[in-house]
C-alpha positions as CSV (number, residue, x, y, z in Angstrom):
1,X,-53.2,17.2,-29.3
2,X,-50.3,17.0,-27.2
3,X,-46.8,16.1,-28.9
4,X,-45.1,12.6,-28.0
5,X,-43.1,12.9,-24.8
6,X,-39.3,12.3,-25.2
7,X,-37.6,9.1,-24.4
8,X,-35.6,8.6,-21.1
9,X,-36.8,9.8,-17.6
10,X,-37.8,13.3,-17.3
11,X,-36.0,14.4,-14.7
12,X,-32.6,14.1,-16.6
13,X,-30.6,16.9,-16.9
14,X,-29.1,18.3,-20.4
15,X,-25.9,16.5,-19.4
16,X,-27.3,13.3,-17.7
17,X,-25.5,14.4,-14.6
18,X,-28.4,13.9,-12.1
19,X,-28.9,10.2,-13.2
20,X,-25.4,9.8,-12.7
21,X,-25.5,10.5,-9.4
22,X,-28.4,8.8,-8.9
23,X,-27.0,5.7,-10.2
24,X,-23.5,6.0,-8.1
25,X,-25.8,6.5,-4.9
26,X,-27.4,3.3,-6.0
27,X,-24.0,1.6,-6.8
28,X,-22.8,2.0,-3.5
29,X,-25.7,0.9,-1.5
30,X,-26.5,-2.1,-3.6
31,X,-23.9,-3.0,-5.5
32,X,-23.4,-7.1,-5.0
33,X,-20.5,-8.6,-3.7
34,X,-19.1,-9.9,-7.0
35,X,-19.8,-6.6,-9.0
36,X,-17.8,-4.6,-6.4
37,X,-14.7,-7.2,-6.8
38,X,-15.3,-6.9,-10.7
39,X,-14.9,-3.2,-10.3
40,X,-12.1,-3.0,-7.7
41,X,-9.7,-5.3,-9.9
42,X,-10.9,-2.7,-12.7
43,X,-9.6,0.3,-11.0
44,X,-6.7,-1.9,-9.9
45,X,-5.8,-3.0,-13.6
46,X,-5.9,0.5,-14.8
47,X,-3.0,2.0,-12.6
48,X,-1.1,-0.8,-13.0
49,X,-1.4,-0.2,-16.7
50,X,0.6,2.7,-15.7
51,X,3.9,1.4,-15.4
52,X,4.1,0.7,-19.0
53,X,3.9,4.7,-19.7
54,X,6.9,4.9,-17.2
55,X,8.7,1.3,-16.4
56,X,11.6,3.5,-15.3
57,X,9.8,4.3,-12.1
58,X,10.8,0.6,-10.4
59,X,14.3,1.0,-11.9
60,X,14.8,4.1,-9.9
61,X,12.8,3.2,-6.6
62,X,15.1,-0.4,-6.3
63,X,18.3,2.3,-5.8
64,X,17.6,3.1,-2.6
65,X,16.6,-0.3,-1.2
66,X,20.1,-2.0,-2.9
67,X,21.9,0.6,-1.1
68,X,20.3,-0.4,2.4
69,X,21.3,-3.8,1.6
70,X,24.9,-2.6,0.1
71,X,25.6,-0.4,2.2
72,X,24.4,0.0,5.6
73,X,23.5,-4.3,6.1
74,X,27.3,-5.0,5.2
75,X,28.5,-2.4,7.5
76,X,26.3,-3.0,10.3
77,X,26.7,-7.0,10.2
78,X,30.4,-6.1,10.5
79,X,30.2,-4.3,13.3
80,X,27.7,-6.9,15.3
81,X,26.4,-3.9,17.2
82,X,23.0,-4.8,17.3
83,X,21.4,-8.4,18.7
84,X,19.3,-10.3,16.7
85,X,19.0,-13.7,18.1
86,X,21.6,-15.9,16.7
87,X,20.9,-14.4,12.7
88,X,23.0,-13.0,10.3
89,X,22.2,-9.5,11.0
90,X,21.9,-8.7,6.6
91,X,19.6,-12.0,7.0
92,X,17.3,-10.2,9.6
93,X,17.6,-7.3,7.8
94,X,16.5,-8.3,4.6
95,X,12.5,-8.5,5.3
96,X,12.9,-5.3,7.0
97,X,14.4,-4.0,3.8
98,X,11.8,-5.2,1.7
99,X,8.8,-4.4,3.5
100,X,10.7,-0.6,3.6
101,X,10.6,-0.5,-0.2
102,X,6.9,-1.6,-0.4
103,X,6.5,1.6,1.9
104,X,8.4,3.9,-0.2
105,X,6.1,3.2,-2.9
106,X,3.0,3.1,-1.5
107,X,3.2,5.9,0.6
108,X,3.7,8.5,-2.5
109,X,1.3,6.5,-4.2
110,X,-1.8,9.3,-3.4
111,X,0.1,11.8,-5.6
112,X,-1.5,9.9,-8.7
113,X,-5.1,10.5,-7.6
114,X,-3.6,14.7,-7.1
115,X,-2.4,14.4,-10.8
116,X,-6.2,12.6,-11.9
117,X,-7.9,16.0,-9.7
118,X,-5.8,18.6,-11.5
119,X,-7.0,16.1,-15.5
120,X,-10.4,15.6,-14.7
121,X,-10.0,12.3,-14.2
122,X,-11.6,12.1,-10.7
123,X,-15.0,14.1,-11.5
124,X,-14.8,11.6,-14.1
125,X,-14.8,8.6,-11.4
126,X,-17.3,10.1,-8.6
127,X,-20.1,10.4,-11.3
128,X,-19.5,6.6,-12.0
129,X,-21.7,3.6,-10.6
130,X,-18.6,2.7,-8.9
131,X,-18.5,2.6,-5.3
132,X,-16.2,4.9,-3.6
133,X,-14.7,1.8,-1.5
134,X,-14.0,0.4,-4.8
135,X,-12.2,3.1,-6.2
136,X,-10.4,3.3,-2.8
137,X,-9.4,-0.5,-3.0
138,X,-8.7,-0.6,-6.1
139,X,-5.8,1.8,-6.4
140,X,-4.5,0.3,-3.2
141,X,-4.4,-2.6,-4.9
142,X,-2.5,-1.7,-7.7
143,X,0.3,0.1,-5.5
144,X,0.6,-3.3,-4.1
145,X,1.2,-4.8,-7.8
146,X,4.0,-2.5,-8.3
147,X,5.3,-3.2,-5.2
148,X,5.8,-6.6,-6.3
149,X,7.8,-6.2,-8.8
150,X,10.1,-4.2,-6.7
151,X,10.0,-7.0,-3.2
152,X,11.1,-9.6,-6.8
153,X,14.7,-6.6,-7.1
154,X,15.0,-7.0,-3.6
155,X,15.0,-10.6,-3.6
156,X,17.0,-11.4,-6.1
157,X,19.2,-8.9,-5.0
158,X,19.4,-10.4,-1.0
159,X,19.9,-14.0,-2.7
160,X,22.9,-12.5,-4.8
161,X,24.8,-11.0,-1.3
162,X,24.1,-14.9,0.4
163,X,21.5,-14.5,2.4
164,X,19.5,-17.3,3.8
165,X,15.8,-17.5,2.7
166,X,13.1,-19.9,2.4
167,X,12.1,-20.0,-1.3
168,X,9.9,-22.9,-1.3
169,X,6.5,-21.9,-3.0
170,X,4.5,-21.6,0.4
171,X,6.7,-19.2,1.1
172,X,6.8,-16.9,-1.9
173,X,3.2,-17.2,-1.8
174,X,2.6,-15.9,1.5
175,X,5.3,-13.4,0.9
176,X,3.7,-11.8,-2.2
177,X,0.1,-11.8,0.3
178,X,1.8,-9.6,3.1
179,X,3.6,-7.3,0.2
180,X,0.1,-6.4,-1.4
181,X,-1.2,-6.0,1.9
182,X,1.0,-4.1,3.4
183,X,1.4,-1.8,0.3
184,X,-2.4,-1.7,0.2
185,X,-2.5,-0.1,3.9
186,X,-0.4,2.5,3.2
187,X,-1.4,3.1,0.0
188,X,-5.0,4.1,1.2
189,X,-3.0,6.1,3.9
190,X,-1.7,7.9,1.5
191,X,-4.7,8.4,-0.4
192,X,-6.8,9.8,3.2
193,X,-3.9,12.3,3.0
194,X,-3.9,13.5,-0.8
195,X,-8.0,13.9,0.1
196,X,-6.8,16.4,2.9
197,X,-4.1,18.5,1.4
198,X,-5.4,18.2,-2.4
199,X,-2.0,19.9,-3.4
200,X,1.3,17.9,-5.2
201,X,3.8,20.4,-2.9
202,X,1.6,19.7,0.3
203,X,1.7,15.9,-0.3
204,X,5.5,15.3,-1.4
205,X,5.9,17.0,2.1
206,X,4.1,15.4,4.7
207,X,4.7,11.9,2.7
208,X,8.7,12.5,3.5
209,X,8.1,13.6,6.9
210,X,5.6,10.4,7.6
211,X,7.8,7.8,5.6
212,X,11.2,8.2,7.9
213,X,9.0,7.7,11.6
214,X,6.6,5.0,10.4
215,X,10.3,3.0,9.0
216,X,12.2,3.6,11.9
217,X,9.5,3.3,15.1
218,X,9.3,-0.4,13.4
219,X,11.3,-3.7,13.7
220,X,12.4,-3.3,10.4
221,X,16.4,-2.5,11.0
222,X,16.3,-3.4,14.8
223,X,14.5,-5.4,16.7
224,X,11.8,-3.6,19.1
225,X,13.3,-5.2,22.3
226,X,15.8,-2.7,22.2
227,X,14.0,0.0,21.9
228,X,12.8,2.6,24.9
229,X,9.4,1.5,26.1
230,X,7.6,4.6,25.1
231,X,8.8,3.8,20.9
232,X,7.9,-0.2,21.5
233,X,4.5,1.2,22.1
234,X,4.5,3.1,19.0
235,X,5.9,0.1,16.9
236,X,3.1,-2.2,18.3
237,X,0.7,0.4,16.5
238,X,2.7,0.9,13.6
239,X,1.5,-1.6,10.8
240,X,4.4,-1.8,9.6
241,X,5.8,-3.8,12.7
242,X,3.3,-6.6,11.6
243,X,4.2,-7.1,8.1
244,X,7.8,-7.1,8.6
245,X,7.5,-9.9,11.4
246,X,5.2,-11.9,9.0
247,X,8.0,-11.1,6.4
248,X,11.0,-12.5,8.5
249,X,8.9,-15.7,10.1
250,X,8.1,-16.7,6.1
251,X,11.4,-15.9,4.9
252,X,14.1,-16.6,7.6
253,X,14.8,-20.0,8.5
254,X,14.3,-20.9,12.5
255,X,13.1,-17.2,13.4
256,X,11.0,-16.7,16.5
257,X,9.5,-13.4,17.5
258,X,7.3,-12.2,20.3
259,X,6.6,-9.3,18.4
260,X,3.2,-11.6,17.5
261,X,1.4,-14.7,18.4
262,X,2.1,-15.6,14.4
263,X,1.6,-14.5,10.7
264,X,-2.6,-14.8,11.6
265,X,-2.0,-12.3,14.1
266,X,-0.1,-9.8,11.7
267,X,-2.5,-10.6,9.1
268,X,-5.6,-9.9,10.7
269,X,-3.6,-6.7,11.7
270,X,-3.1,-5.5,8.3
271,X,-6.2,-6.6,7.1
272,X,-8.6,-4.6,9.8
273,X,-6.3,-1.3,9.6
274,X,-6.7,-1.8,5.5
275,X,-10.8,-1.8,6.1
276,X,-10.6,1.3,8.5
277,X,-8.5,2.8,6.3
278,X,-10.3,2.1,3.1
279,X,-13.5,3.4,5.1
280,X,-11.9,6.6,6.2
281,X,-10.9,7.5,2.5
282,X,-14.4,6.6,0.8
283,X,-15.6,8.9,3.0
284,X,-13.1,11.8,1.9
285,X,-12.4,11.0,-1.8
286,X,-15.2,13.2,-2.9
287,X,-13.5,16.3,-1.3
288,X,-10.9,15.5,-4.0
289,X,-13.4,17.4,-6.4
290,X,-14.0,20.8,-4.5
């Protein structure tokens, strides 16, 4: 007589690991529309959960963008050197600022996932039902809820020097929509790239030598009409262009640009490089685990 055969499928390994995988597979090909929102704001809510193990993070990151504002916008809108249609220039330069910081953030923010290889944490992940994109999207998401809280320093901070901005509630809302989709874009840039070089020293040095180009071929500090044609072509592609214009068109009273036909245009923008990008880096993020 042959003994009872054991519960659970047969093919299951001693540490469950093949229906694991199984089950991710599955995740990502069939997981409904609602159950891969559910899981993305998951993901999302977790590294935001972060900031309460180190608050001092924002504290230090809204130094460098009060100094832009301190320093270099009082100098520069001193000296008048640089046309900007009639504005202020620290009015014009204010978005510009802001969207810089949300840069700043998100660009280092693929060091976390590096940290989560070197813990564990990311095997951890992969042999989860959750879909790569998810996992993807959902840490983007969360560097665009710190970012946030630092575009809130930056405001407050630009209404403080007198500068003139639109802070009805149509605007604020819109504003908050570009900053967590702009930090969302370059957040899962930076995530492609910590999939590529999979070291901490690697990363912090091809983050600083991407953050300074991708600020400066932009309209953030100057507009693009005075640049050499060959850089206006590179600020068209750079997405940071886009958010800053849909930054200073919500914010800045009277401003006109033909840097886009509108904040649609730079929306739509953001919002198709986000979905290549976020594409690109489901693809890699298992590399993070050899």
């Amino acid at each position: 007589m042959k003994s009872p055969r054991p519960a659970g499928p047969a093919s299951a390994s001693a540490d469950g690991m093949p229906e694991a995988r199984a089950g991710t597979r599955c995740g990502q090909r069939r997981a409904p529309p609602v159950a891969f929102v559910a899981k993305t704001l998951a993901i999302g809510a977790m590294e935001v959960r972060k900031l309460r193990h180190d608050p001092t993070e924002l504290a230090t990151r809204a130094v460098q963008p009060a100094l832009w504002l301190l320093v270099f916008g009082q100098v520069m809108s001193r000296g008048r050197v640089i046309d900007t249609g009639g504005l202020p220039y620290l009015d014009f330069l204010t978005p510009g600022i802001l969207a810089q910081s949300v840069l700043f953030i998100a660009i280092f923010n693929g060091i976390s996932v590096i940290w989560e290889r070197d813990l564990g944490i990311v095997h951890k992940l992969l042999v989860s039902p959750t879909p790569r994109a998810a996992l993807v999207l959902g840490k983007a998401l969360g560097g665009g809820a710190r970012a946030l809280v630092q575009a809130a320093v930056v405001m407050v901070l630009a209404l403080a020097l007198g500068v003139h901005l639109r802070t009805s509630p149509l605007a604020l809302v819109g504003l908050a929509c570009f900053v967590v989709l702009g930090a969302a874009v370059f957040s899962s840039f930076s995530l492609i790239i910590a999939c590529i070089v999979k070291t901490r020293e690697r990363f912090m040095g091809v983050g600083q030598v991407l953050t300074m180009p991708l600020f400066f071929a932009s309209n953030a500090i100057y507009p693009t009409s005075l640049m050499p044609r060959a850089l206006q072509i590179v600020a068209e592609a750079n997405p940071l262009t886009y958010q800053v214009d849909a930054m200073r068109r919500l914010l800045l009273p009277g401003f006109t640009s033909v840097a886009s036909a509108g904040p649609g245009v730079d929306f739509a923008v953001l919002a198709t490089t986000l979905a290549v990008l976020v594409a690109v880096c489901a693809k890699l993020y298992p590399d993070l685990a050899r």
